[in-house]
DRENDO-1510 file (C-alpha; in Angstrom, 1 decimal, always signed):
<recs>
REC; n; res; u; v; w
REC; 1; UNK; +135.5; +145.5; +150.3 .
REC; 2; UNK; +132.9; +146.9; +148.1 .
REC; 3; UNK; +135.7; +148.2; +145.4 .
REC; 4; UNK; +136.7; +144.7; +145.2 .
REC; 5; UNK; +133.4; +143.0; +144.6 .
REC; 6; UNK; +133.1; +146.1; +141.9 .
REC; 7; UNK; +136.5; +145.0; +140.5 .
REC; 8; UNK; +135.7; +141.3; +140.3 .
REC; 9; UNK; +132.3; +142.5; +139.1 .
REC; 10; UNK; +134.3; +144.2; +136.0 .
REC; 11; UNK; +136.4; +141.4; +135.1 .
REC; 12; UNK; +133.5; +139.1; +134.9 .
REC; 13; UNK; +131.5; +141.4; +132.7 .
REC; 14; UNK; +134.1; +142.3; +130.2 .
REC; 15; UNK; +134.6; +138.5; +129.7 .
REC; 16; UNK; +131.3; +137.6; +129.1 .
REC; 17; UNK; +131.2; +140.6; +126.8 .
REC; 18; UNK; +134.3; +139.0; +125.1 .
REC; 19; UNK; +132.6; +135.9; +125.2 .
REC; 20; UNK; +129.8; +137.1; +123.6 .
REC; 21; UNK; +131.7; +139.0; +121.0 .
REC; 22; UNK; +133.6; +135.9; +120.4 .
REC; 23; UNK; +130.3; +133.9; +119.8 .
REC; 24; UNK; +128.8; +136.2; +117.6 .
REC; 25; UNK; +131.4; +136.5; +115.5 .
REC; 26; UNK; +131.9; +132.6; +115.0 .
REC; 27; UNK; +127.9; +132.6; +114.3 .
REC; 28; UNK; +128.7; +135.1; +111.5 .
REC; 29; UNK; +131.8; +133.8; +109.9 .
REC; 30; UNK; +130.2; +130.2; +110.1 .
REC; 31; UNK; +127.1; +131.5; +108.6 .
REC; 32; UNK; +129.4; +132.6; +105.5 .
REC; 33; UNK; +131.1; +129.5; +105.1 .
REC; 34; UNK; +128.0; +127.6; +104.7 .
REC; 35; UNK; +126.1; +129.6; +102.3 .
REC; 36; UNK; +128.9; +130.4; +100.3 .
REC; 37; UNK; +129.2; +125.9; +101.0 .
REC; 38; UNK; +125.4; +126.1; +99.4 .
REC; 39; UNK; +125.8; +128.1; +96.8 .
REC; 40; UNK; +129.1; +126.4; +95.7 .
REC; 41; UNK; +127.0; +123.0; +95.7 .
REC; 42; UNK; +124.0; +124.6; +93.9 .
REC; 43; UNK; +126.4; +125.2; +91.0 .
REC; 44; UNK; +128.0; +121.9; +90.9 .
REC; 45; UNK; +124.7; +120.4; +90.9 .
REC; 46; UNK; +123.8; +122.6; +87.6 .
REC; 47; UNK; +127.2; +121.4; +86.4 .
REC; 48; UNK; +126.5; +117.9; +86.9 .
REC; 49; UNK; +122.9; +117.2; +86.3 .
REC; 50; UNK; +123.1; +116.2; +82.7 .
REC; 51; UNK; +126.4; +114.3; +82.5 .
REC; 52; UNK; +124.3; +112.1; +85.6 .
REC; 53; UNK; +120.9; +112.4; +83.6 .
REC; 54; UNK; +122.9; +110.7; +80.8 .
REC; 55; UNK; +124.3; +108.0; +82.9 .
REC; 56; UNK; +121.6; +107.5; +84.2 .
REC; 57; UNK; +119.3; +106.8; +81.3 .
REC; 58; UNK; +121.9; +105.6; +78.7 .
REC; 59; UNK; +124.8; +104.4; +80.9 .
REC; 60; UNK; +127.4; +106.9; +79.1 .
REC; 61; UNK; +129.7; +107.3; +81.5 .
REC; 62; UNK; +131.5; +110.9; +82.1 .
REC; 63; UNK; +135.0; +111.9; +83.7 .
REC; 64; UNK; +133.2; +114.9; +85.6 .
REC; 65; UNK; +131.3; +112.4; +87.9 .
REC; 66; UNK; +134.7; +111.3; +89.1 .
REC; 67; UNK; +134.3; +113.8; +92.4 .
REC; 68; UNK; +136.2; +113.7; +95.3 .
REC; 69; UNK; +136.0; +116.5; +96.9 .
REC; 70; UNK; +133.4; +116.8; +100.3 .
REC; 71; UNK; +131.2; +119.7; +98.3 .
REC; 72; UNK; +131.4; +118.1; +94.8 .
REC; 73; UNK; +130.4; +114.4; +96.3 .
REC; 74; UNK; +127.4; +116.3; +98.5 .
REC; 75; UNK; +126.0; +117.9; +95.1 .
REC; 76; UNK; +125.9; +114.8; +94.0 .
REC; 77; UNK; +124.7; +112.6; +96.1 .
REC; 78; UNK; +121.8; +115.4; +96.5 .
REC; 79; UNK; +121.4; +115.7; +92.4 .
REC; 80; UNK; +121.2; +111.8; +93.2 .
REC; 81; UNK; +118.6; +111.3; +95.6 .
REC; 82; UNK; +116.6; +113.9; +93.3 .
REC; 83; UNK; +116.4; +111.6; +90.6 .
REC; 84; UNK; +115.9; +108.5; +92.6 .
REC; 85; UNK; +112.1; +109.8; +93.6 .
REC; 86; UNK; +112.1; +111.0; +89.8 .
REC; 87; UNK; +112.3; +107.4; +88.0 .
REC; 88; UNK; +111.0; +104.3; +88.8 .
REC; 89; UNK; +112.6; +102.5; +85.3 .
REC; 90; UNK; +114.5; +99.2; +86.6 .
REC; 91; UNK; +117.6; +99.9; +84.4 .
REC; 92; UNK; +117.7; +103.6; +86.1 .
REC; 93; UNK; +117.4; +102.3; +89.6 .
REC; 94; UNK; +120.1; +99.5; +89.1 .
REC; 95; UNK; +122.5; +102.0; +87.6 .
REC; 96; UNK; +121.8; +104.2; +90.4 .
REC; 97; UNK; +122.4; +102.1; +92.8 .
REC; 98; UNK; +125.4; +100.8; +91.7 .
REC; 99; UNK; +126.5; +104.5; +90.9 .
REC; 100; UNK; +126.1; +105.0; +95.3 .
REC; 101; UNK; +127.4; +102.1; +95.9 .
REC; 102; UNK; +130.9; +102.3; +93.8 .
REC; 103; UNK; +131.4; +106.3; +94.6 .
REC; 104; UNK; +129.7; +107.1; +97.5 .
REC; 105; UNK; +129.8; +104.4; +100.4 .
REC; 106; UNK; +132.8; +106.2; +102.4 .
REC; 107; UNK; +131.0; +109.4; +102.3 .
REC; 108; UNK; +127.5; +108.3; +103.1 .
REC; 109; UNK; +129.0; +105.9; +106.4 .
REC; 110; UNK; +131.2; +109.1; +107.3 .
REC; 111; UNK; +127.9; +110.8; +108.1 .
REC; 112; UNK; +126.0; +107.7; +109.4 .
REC; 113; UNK; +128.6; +107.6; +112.2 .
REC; 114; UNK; +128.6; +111.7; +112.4 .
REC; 115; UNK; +128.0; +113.2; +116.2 .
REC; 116; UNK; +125.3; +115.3; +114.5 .
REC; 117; UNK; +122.0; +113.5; +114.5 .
REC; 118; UNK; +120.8; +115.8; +111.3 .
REC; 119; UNK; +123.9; +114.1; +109.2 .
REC; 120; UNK; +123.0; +110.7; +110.5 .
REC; 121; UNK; +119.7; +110.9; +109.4 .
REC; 122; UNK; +120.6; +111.8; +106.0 .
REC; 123; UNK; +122.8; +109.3; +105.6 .
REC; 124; UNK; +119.7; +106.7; +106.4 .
REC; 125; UNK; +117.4; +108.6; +103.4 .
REC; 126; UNK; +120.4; +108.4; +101.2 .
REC; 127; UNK; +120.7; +104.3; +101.8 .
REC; 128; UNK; +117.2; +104.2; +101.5 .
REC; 129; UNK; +116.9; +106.1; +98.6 .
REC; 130; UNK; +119.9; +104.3; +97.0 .
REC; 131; UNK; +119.0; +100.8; +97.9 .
REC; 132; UNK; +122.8; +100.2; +99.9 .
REC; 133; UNK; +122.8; +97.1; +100.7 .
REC; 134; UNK; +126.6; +96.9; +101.2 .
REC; 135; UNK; +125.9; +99.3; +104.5 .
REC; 136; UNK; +124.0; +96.4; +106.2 .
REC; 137; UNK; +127.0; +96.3; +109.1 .
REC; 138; UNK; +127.1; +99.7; +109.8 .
REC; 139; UNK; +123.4; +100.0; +109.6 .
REC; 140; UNK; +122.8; +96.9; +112.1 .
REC; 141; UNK; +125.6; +99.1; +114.1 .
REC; 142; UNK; +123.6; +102.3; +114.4 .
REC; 143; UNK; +120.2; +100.2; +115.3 .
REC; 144; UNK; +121.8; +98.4; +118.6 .
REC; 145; UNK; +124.0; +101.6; +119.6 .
REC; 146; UNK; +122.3; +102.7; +123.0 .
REC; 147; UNK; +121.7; +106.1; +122.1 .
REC; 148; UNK; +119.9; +105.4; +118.7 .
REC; 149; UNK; +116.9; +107.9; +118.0 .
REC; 150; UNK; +113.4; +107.2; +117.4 .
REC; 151; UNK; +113.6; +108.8; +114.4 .
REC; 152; UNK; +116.7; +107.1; +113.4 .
REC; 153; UNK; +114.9; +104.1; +114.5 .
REC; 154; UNK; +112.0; +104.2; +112.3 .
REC; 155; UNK; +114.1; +105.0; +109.3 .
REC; 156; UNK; +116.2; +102.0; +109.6 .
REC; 157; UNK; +112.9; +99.7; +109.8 .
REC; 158; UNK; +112.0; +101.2; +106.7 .
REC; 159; UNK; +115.1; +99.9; +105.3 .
REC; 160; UNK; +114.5; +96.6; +107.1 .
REC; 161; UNK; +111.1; +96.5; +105.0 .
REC; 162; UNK; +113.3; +97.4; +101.8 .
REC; 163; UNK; +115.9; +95.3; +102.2 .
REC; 164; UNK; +113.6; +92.6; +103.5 .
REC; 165; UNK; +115.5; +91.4; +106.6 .
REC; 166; UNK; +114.7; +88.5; +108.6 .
REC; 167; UNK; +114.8; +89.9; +111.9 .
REC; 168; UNK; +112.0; +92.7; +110.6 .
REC; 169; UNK; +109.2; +91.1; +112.8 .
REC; 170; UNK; +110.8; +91.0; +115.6 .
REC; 171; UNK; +112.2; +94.7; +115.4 .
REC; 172; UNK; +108.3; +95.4; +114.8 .
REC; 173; UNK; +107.1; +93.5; +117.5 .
REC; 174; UNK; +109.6; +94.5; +119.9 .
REC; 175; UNK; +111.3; +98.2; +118.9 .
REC; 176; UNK; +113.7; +100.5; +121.0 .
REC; 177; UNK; +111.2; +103.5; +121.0 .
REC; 178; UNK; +107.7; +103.2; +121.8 .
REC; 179; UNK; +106.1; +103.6; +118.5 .
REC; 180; UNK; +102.6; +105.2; +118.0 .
REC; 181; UNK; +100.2; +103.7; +115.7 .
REC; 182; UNK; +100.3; +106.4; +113.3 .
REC; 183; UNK; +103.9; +105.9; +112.9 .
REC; 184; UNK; +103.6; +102.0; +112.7 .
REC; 185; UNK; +100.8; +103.3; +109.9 .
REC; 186; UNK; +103.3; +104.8; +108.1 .
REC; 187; UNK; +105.9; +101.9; +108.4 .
REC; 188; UNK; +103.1; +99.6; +107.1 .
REC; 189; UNK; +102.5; +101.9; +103.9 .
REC; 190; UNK; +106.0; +100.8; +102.9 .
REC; 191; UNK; +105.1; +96.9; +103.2 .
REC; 192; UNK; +105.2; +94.6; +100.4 .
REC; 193; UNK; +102.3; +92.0; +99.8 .
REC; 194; UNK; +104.2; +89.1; +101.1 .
REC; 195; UNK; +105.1; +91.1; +104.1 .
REC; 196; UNK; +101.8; +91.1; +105.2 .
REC; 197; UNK; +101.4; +87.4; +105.5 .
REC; 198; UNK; +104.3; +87.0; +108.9 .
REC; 199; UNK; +102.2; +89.9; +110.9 .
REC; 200; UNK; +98.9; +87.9; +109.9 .
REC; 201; UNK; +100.7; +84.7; +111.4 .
REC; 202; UNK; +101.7; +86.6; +114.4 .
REC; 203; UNK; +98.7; +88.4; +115.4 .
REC; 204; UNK; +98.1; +87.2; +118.9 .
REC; 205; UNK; +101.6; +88.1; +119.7 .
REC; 206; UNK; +101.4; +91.4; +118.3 .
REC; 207; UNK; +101.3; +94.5; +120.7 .
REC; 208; UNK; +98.1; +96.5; +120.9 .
REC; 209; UNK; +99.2; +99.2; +119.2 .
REC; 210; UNK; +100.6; +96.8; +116.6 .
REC; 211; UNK; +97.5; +95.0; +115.9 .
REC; 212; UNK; +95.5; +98.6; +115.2 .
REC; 213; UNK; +97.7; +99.7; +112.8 .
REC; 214; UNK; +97.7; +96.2; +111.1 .
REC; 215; UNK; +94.2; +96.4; +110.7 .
REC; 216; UNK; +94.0; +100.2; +109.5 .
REC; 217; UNK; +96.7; +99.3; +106.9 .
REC; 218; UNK; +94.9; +96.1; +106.0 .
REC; 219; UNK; +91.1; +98.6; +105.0 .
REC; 220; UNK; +93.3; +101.6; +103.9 .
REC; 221; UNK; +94.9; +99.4; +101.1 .
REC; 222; UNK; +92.2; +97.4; +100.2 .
REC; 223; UNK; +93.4; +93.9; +101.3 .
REC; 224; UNK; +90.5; +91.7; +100.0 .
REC; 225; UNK; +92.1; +88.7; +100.6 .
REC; 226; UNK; +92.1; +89.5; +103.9 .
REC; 227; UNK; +88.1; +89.1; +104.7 .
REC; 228; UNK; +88.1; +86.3; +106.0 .
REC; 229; UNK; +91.1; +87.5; +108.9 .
REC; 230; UNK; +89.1; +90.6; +109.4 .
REC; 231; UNK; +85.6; +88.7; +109.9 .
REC; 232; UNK; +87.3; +86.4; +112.6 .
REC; 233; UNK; +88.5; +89.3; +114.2 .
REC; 234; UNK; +84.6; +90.3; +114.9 .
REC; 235; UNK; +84.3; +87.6; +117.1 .
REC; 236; UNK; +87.2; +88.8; +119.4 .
REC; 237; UNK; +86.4; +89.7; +123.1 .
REC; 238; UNK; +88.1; +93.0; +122.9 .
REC; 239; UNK; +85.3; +95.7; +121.5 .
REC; 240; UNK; +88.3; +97.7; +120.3 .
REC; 241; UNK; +89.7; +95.6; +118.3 .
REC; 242; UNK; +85.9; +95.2; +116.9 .
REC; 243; UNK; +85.9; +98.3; +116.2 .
REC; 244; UNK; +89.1; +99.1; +114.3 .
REC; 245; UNK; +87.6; +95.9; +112.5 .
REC; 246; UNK; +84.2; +97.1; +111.4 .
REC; 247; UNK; +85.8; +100.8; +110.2 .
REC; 248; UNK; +88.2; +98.7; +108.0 .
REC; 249; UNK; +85.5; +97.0; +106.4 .
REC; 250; UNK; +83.5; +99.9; +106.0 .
REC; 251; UNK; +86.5; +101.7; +104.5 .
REC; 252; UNK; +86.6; +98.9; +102.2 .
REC; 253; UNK; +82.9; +99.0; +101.3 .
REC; 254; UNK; +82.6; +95.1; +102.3 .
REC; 255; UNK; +78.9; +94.1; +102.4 .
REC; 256; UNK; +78.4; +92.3; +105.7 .
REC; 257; UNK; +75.2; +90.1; +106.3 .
REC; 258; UNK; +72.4; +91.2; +108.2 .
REC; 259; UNK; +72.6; +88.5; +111.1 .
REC; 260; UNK; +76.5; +89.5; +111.7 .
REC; 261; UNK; +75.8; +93.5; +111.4 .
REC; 262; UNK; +72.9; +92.9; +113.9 .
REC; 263; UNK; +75.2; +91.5; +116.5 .
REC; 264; UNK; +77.4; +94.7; +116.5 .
REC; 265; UNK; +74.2; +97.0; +116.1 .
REC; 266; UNK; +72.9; +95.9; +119.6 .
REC; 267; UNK; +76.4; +95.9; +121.1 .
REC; 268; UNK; +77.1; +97.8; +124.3 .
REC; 269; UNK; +79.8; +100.2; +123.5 .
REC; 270; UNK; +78.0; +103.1; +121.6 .
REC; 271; UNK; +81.5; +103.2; +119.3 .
REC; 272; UNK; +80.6; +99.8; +118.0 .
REC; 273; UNK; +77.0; +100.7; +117.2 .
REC; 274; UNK; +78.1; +102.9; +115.5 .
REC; 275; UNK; +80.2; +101.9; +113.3 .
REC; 276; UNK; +77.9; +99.2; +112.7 .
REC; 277; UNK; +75.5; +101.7; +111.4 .
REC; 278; UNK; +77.8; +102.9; +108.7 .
REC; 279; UNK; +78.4; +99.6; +107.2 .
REC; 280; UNK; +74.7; +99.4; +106.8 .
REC; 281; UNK; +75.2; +102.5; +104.2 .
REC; 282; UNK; +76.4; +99.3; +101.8 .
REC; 283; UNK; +73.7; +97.1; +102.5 .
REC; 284; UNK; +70.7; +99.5; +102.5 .
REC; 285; UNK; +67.8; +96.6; +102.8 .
REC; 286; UNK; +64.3; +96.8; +104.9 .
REC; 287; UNK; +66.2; +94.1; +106.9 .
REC; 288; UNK; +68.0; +96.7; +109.0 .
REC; 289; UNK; +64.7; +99.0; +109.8 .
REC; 290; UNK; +64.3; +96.8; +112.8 .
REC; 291; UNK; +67.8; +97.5; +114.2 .
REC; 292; UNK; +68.0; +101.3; +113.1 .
REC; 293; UNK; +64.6; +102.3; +114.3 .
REC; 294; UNK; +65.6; +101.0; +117.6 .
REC; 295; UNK; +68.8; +103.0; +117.7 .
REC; 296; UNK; +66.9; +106.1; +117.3 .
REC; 297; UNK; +66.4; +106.2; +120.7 .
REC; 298; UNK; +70.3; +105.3; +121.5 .
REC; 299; UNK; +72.0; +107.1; +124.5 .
REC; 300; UNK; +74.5; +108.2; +122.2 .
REC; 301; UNK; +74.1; +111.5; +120.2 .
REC; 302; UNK; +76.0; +109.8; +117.3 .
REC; 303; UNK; +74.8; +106.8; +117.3 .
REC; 304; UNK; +71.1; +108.3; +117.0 .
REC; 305; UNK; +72.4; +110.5; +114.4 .
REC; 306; UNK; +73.9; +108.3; +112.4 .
REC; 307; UNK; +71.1; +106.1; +112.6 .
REC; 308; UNK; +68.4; +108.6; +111.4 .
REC; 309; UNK; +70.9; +109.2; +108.4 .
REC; 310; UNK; +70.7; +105.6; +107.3 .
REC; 311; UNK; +67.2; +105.2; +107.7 .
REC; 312; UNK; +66.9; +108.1; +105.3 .
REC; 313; UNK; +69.0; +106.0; +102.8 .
REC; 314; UNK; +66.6; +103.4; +102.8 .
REC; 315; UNK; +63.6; +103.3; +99.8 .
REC; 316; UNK; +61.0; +104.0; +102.3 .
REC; 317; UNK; +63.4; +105.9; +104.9 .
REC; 318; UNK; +61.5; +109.2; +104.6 .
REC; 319; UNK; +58.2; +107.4; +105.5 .
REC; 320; UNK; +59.8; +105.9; +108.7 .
REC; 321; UNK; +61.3; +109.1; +109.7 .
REC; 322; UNK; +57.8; +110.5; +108.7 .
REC; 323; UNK; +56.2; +108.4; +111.3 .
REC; 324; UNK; +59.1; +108.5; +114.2 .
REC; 325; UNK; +59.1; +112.3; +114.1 .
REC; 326; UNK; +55.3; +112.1; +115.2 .
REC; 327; UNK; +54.5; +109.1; +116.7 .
REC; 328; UNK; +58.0; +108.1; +118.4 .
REC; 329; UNK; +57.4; +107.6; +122.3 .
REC; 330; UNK; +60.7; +108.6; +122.9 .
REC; 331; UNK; +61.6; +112.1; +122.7 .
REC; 332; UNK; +65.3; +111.8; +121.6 .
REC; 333; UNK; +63.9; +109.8; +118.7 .
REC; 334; UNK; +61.2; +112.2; +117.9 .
REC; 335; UNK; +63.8; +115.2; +118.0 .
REC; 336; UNK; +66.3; +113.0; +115.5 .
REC; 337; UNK; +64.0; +112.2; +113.5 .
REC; 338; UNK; +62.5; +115.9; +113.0 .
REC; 339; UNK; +66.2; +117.1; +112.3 .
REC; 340; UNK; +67.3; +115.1; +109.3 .
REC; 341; UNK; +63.6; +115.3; +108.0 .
REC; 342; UNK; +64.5; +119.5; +107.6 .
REC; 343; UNK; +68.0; +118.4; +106.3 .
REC; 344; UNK; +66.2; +116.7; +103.4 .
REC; 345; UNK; +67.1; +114.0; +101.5 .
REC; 346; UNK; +71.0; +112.7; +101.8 .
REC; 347; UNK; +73.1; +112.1; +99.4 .
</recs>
């Protein structure tokens, strides 16, 4: 009995050994193929790069861009999407685009319906990059296939933005994936200005998530024209959104009047005092002595902090501190006060 379980134990080990000869050896002669594959396209791509450079600028066309074999199309569809983040000329990007679209649609939806998620992704920066407007079926194809990737997902919404599709919104409002706000902020850095105008319309319909991002995108590009939305939005019930609100306008450097700043100064979440506090940096009246004088007794560390700073900012802030730091009946103020006296003043 136990020379049989040795025997059995034998076969199975010298298979596995062969198995994992096998393997190895596939890794290896696979690893081969594709450098040698690289360094094949690395030379076409020197080969081509000025005959396309001249096409591209002067519309001269050349009988070496007539390609059709897998490595010579992938140099240049790389050489390609090089130059398309190189120039921003009109006449360039037409001619490039029309370039893709005559020689490379077969290839490019060959790998947009590849198994391998690295060759489908591709494909989607290549149609971006190239404007492709003729792979709109394929492309609509990929988004409602079950098995679509968040990553494929948020590529082909930045091609929605491009391409300006109708159902954009919607795919916003409602995606596959769970998006995260930074990744909506990214989606949003792609908007153009009329884009901005349906999510305005639609901001009580908007997911949470949705709405902070909005807002974010709406102070990080400087949306004046949005004040007036923004201001509304510090009326809302929901501090957060308040918040996210106040930090946009203070990114912006919007000057907001004393009686709406005292509102949010005397608010109960410390987050929205604070913030508060740093929109006062733009307004920097005796007005607001009232307010910050109070917050330097604030339960918040931050809050008392940040108030201390701003009362430094002010013409007389020294002399306040001055008198807090010694006469303050609370000791957190008195403390606070003491601290940014050493710091000196603030620039």
């Amino acid at each position: 009995m136990y020379h049989h379980e040795l025997f059995y134990f034998s076969i199975v080990l010298v298979g596995m050994l062969v198995l994992l000869t096998g393997l190895c050896l596939y890794l290896m002669i696979k690893k081969r193929i594709d450098n040698k594959n690289l360094t094949q396209i690395g030379l076409y791509k020197e080969d081509y790069q000025l005959a396309l450079f001249q096409f591209l600028h002067k519309g001269i066309k050349v009988e070496k861009l007539n390609v059709d074999s897998p490595l010579q199309i992938q140099a240049l569809v790389e050489l390609l999407a090089g130059f398309s983040k190189t120039f921003s000329s009109e006449d360039i990007q037409d001619r490039l685009q029309e370039f893709a679209e005559d020689r490379f649609q077969p290839y490019i939806l060959s790998q947009l319906q590849h198994r391998r998620w690295s060759k489908r992704m591709n494909a989607l920066f290549w149609i971006h990059d190239f404007q492709m407007k003729s792979m709109k079926k394929p492309l609509h194809k990929l988004y409602t296939s079950k098995h679509v990737s968040k990553s494929e997902e948020i590529q082909l919404l930045k091609i929605d933005i491009l391409f300006e599709e109708k159902t954009l919104l919607e795919n916003l409002i409602e995606p596959k994936h769970d998006l995260t706000e930074f990744e909506y902020s990214l989606l949003f850095h792609s908007l153009r200005e009329e884009q901005f105008e349906p999510l305005i319309r639609a901001f009580d319909e908007l997911p949470e998530v949705l709405k902070f991002a909005l807002i974010d995108s709406i102070g990080a590009r400087n949306r004046m024209e949005y004040i007036p939305f923004l201001k509304e939005l510090l009326r809302d019930d929901f501090m957060e959104l308040r918040v996210r609100t106040l930090k946009a306008l203070v990114g912006m450097e919007y000057y907001l009047d004393v009686p709406t700043l005292s509102v949010h100064l005397r608010a109960a979440s410390w987050q929205e005092r604070l913030m508060a506090i740093k929109a006062c940096d733009y307004i920097r009246t005796p007005k607001l002595t009232l307010y910050l004088t109070e917050l330097m007794s604030d339960s918040s560390f931050y809050v008392r902090s940040q108030a201390a700073q701003s009362l430094l900012r002010l013409e007389n802030g020294f002399a306040i501190l001055s008198e807090l730091a010694v006469n303050a009946e609370d000791g957190y103020a008195r403390d606070m006060a003491i601290q940014w006296l050493e710091r000196g003043s603030v620039s």
